[in-house]
VEXDREN-2710 file (C-alpha; in Angstrom, 1 decimal):
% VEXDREN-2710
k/r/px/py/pz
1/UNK/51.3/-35.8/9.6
2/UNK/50.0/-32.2/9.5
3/UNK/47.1/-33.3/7.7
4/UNK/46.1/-36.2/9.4
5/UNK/46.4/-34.4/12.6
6/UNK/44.0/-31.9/11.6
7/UNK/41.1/-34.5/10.1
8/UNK/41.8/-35.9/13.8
9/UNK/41.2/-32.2/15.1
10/UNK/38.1/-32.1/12.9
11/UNK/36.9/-34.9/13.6
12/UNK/36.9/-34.1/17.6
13/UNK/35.0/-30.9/17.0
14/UNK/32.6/-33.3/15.1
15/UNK/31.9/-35.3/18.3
16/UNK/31.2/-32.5/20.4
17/UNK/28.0/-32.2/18.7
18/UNK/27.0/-35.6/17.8
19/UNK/24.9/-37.4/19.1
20/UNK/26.2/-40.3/21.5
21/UNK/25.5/-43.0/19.7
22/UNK/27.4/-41.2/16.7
23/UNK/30.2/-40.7/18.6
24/UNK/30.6/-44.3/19.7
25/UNK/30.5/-45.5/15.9
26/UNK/32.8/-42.5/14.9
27/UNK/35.5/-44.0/17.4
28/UNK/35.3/-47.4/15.8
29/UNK/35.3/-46.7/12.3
30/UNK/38.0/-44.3/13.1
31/UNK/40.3/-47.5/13.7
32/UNK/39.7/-49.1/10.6
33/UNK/40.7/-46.1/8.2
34/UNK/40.0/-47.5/5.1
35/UNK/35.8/-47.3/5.9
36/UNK/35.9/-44.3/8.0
37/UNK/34.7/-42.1/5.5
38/UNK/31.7/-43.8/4.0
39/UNK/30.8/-45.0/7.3
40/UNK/30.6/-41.4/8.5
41/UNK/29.1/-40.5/5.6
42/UNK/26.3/-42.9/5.5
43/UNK/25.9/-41.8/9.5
44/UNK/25.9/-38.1/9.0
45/UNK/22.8/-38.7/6.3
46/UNK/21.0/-40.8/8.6
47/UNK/20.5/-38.3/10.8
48/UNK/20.0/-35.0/8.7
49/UNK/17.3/-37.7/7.4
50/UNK/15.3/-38.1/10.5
51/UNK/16.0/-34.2/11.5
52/UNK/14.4/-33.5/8.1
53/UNK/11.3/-36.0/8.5
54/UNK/10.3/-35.0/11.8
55/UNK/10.7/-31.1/11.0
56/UNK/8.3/-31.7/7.9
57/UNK/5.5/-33.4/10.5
58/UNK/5.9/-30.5/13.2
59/UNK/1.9/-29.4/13.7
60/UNK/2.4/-25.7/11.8
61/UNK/-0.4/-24.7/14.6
62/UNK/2.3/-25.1/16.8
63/UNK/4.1/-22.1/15.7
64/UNK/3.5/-18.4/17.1
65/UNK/1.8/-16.6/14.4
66/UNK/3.7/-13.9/12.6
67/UNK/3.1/-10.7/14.0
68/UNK/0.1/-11.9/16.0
69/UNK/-1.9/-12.1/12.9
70/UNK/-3.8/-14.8/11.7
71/UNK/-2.8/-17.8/9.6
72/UNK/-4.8/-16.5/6.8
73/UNK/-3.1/-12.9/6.8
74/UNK/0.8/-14.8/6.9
75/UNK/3.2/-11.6/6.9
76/UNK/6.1/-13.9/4.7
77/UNK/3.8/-14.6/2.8
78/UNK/2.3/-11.0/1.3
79/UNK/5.5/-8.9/2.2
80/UNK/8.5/-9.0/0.0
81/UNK/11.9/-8.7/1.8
82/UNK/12.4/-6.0/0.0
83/UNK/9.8/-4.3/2.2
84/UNK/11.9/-4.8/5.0
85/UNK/13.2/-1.4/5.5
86/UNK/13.9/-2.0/9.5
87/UNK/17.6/-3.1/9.3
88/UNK/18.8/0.6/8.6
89/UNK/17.9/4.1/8.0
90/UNK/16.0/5.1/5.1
91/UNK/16.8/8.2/3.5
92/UNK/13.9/10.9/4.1
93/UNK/11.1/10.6/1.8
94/UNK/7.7/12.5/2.2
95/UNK/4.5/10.7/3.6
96/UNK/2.0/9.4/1.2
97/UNK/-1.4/10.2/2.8
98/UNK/-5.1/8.2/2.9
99/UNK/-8.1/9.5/4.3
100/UNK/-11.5/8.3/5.5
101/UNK/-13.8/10.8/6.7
102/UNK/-16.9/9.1/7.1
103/UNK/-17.2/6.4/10.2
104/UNK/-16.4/3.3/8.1
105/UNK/-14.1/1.4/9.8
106/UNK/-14.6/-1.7/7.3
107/UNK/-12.2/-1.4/4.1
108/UNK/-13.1/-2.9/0.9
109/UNK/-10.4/-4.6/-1.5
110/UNK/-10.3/-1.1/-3.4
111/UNK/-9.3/0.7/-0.4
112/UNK/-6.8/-2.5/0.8
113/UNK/-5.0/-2.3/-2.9
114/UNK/-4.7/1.3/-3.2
115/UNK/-2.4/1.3/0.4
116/UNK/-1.2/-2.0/-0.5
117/UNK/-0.1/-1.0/-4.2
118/UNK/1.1/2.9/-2.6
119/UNK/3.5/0.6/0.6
120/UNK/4.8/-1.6/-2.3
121/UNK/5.9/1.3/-4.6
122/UNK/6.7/4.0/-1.9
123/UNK/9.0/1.2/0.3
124/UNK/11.4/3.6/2.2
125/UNK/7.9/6.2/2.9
126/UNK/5.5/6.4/5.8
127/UNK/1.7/5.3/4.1
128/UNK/-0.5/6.9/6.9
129/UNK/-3.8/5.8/6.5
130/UNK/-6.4/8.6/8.7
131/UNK/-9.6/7.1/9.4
132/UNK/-12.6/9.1/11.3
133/UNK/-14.1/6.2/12.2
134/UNK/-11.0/4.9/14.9
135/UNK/-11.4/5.8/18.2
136/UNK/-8.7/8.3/19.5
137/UNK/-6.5/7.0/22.1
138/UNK/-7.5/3.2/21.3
139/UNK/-4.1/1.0/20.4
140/UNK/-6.0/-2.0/18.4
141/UNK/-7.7/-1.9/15.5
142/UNK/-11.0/-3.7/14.7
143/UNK/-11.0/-7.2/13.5
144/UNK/-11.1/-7.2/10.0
145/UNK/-8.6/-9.0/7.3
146/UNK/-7.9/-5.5/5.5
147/UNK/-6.0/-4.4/9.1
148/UNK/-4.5/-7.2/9.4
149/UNK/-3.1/-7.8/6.0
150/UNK/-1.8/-3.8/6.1
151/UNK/-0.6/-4.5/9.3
152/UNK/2.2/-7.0/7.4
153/UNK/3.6/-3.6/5.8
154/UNK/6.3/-1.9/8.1
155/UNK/5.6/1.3/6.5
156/UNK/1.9/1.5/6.5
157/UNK/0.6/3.0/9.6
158/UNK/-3.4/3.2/10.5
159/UNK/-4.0/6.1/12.5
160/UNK/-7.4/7.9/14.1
161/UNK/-8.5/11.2/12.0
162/UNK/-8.8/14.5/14.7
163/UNK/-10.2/17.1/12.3
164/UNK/-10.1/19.7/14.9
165/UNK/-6.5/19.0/15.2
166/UNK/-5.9/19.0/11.7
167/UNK/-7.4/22.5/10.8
168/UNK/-6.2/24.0/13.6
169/UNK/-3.9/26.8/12.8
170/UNK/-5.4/27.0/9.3
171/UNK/-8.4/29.3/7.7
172/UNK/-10.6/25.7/7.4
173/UNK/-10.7/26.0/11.3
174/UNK/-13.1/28.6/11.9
175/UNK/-15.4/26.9/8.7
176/UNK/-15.0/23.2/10.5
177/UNK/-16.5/23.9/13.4
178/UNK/-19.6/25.6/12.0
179/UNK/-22.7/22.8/12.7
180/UNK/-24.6/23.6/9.7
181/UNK/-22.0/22.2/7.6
182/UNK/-22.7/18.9/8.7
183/UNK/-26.0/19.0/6.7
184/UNK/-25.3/20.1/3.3
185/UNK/-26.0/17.4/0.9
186/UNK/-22.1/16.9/-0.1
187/UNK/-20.5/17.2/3.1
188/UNK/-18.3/13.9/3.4
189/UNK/-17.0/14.8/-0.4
190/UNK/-16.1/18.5/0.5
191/UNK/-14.7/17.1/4.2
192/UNK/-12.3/15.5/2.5
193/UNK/-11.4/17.7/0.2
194/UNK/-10.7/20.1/2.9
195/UNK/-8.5/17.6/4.7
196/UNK/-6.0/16.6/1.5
197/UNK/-5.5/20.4/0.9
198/UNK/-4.7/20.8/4.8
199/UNK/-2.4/17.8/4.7
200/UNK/0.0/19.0/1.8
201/UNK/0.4/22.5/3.3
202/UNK/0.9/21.5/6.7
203/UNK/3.3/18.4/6.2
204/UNK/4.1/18.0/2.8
205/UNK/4.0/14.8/0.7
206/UNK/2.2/12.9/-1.3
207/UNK/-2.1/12.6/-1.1
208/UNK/-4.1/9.7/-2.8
209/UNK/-7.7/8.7/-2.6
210/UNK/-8.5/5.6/-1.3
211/UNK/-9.7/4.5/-5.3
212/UNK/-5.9/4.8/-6.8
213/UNK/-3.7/1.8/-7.7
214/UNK/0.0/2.5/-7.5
215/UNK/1.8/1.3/-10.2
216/UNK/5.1/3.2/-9.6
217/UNK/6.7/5.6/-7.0
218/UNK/5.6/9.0/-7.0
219/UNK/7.9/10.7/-5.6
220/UNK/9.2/12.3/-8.4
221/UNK/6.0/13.8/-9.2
222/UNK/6.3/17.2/-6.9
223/UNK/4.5/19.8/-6.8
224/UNK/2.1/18.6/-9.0
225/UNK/-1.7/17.5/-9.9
226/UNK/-3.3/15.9/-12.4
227/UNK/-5.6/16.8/-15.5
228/UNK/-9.2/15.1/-15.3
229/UNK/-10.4/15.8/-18.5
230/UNK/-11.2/19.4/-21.1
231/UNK/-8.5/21.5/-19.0
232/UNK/-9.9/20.3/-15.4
233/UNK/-7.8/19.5/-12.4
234/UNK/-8.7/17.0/-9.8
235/UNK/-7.0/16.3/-6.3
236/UNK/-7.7/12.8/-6.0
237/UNK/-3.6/13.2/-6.4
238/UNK/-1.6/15.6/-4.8
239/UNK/1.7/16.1/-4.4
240/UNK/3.5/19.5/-2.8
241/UNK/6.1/20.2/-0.6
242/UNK/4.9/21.7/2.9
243/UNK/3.6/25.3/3.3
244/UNK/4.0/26.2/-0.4
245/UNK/2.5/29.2/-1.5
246/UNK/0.0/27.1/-3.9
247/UNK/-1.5/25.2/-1.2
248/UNK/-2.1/28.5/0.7
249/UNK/-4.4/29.7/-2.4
250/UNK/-6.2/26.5/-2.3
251/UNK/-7.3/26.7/1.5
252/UNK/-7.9/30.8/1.1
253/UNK/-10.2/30.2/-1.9
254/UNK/-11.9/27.1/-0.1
255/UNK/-13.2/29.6/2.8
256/UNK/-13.6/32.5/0.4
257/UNK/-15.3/31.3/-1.8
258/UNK/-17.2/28.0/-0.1
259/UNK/-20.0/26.3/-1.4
260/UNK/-21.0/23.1/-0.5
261/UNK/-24.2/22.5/-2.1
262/UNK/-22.8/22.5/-6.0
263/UNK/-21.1/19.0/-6.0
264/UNK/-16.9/19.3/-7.1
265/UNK/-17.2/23.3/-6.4
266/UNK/-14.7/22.5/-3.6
267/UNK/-12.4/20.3/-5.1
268/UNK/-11.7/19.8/-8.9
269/UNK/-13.8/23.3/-9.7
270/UNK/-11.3/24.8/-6.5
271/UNK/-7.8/23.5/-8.0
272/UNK/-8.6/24.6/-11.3
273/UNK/-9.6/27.8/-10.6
274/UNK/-6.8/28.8/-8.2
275/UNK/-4.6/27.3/-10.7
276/UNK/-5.3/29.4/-13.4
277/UNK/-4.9/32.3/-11.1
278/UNK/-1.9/31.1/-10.0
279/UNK/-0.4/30.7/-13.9
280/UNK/-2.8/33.9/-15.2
281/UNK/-4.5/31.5/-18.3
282/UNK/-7.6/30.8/-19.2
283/UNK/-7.3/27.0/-20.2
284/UNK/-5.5/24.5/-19.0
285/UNK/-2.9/22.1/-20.7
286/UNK/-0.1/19.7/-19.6
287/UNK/2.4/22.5/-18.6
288/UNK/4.1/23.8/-15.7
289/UNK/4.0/27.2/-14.3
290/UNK/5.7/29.0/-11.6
291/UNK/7.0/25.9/-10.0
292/UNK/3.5/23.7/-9.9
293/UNK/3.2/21.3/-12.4
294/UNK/-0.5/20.6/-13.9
295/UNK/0.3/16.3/-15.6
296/UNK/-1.0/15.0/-18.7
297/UNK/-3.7/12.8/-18.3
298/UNK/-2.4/9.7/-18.8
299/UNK/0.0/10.3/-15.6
300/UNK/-2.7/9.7/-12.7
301/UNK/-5.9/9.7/-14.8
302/UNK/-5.1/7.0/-18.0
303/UNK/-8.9/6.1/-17.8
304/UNK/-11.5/9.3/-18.4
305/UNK/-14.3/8.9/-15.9
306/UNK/-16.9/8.7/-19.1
307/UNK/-15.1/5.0/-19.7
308/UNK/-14.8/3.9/-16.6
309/UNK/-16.9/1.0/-17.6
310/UNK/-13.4/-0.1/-19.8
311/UNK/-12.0/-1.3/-16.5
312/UNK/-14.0/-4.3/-16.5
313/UNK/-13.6/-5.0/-20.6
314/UNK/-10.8/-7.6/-20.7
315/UNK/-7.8/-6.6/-22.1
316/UNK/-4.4/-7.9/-23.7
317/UNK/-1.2/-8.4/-22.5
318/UNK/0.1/-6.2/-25.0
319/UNK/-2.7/-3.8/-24.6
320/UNK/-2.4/-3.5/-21.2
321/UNK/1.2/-2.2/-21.6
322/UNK/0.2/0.4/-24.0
323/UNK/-2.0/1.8/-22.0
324/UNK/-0.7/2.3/-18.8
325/UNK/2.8/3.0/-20.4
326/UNK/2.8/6.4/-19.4
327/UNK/1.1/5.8/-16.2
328/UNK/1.8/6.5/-12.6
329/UNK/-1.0/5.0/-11.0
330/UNK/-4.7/4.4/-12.2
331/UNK/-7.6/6.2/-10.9
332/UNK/-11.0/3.5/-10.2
333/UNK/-13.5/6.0/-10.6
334/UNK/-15.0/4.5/-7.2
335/UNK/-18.2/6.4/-7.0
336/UNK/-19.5/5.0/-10.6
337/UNK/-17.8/1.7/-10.7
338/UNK/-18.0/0.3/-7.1
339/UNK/-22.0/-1.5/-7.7
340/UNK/-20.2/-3.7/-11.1
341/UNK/-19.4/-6.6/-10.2
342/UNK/-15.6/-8.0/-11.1
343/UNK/-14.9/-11.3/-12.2
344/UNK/-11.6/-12.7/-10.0
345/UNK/-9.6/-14.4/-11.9
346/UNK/-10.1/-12.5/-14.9
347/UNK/-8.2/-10.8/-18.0
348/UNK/-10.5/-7.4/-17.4
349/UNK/-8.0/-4.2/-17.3
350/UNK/-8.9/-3.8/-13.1
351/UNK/-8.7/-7.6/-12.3
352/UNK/-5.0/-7.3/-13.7
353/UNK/-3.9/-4.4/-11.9
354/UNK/-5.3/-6.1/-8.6
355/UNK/-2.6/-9.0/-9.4
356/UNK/0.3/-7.0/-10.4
357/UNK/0.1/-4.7/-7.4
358/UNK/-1.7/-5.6/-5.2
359/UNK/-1.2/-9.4/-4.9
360/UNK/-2.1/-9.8/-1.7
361/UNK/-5.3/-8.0/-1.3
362/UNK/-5.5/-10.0/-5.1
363/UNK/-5.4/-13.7/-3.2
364/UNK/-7.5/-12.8/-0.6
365/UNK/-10.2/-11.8/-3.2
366/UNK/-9.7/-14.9/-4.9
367/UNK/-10.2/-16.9/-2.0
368/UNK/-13.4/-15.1/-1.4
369/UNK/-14.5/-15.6/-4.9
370/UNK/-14.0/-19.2/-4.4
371/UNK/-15.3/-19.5/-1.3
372/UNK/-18.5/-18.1/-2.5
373/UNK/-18.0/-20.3/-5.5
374/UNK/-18.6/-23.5/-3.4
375/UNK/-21.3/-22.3/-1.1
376/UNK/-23.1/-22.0/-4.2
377/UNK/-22.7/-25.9/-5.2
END
């Protein structure tokens, strides 16, 4: 009896959300016992049936568009839930940095994948993105697909660039303000190599120019810059804790001994030489010294910029692990590679690190491609 009395008690809670015509057959079939259950049964699929057919027709226009963005950008569709970092605290973890210092306020899909691939790797970080070109005190960003696709990353944040504020309290104050900077021939280069060097003594964290793909978290990498090539540094990656004493050299020597006319006299030239002070040698190897690190090549730099045309030369599978084995993230080489054209889909070595990691800035150059492909017919 103790049974039957509760399939009875189930069966009431049943009714309370059936529909009515449901719960009229429900009372007759529970009078003839011996049908009840396939009669129910047969009902109950019925109508998840119908629920499921009408569901599938629903007008997807009809939705609300995730986070206000377009259907194109679809949040669920680039972001991985393991991006979702809102449900609890993270533990703290140093910013990674991006900078724009001229007025361009249109990304390309280099500058979409290097934040994309640096939010992917760097989940539980802040990826602040500084751009001149916003204006300050303005709370939307232009229309354009890079914003909106970034905007699908709850760590990436695109802010407005106050230079005055940023060298404020530093010796690169008194040099900013100077107007004849503002006509050397290599201002925007040296402008932002004042910025990144600002950025790691004042905060602290990670800095990356906006021609990197991220290929694992970098976190681990501190205190440290990377070797260019024949014992050169270069500060397209940086990576110091705030107000260390390194830093400090770096912005001394940048007012001290200021140039802006010789191109890389500010920033590769710079690092090295205030890094061979700092460590007393006269050439530099992969080493550490005094608590700054100088990497191998292959760490941020796998690809010399002499080959950079080897980024568009299709590679294996297997080569493609080899190379980048020892790799942290790949530098693009922007300045000499961004006229050659890439072929998407491809198996050329930068066409393969758009699709591992940075897939969604990946499909949306593939849609281009094809949408230029069928203009063309």
């Amino acid at each position: 009896m103790t049974v039957v009395s509760g399939e009875h008690t189930l069966a009431g809670e049943r009714m309370l959300r059936m529909p009515s015509c449901l719960l009229k057959l429900t009372r007759v079939v529970l009078s003839h016992k011996p049908w009840a259950l396939f009669i129910l049964i047969v009902g109950f699929v019925s109508f998840a049936y119908a629920k499921l057919y009408w569901g599938v027709r629903e007008d997807p226009k009809s939705r609300a568009p995730t986070y206000g963005l377009s259907a194109e950008n679809s949040c669920a569709h680039y972001v991985p839930s393991t991006l979702d970092i809102a449900g609890g605290p993270s533990p703290p973890t140093g910013n990674v940095y991006f900078v724009e210092t001229s007025e361009q306020t249109s990304p390309s899909y280099l500058f979409s994948c290097s934040v994309e691939s640096a939010a992917r790797t760097h989940p539980t970080s802040r990826v602040v993105v500084l751009m001149k070109g916003l204006a300050k005190g303005n709370t939307s960003l232009p229309k354009h697909w890079a914003f909106s696709l970034l905007s699908c990353f709850p760590n990436v944040e695109i802010q407005p660039l106050d230079l005055t504020e940023l060298f404020s309290g530093t010796p690169l104050a008194q040099w900013f303000l100077q107007p004849q900077r503002q006509q050397e021939p290599h201002f925007l280069p040296v402008l932002s190599d004042a910025c990144r060097i600002v950025l790691m003594w004042k905060f602290g964290g990670i800095y990356l120019d906006t021609d990197f793909i991220v290929l694992k978290n970098l976190e681990n990498l501190t205190n440290a810059l990377g070797i260019q090539d024949d014992g050169v540094l270069n500060g397209a990656f940086l990576s110091f804790k705030a107000k260390h004493e390194f830093m400090e050299l770096c912005m001394q020597d940048f007012v001290q001994n200021y140039n802006g006319w010789v191109w890389g006299h500010q920033g590769p030239e710079l690092l090295t030489r205030v890094f061979k002070k700092w460590c007393s040698l006269g050439t530099i190897k992969s080493m550490s010294c005094k608590g700054v690190s100088a990497l191998a090549r292959e760490v941020v730099y796998p690809i010399p910029w002499q080959d950079w045309k080897k980024l568009f030369e299709a590679v294996s599978a297997l080569e493609f692990e080899k190379l980048l084995k020892n790799t942290y993230a790949v530098h693009i080489w922007n300045k000499l590679s961004h006229g050659t054209k890439l072929e998407i889909p491809s198996q050329a070595l930068l066409a393969q690190l758009y699709a591992q990691f940075c897939p969604a800035t990946y499909a949306k150059m593939k849609q281009d491609s094809e949408e230029l492909s069928r203009r063309a017919v």
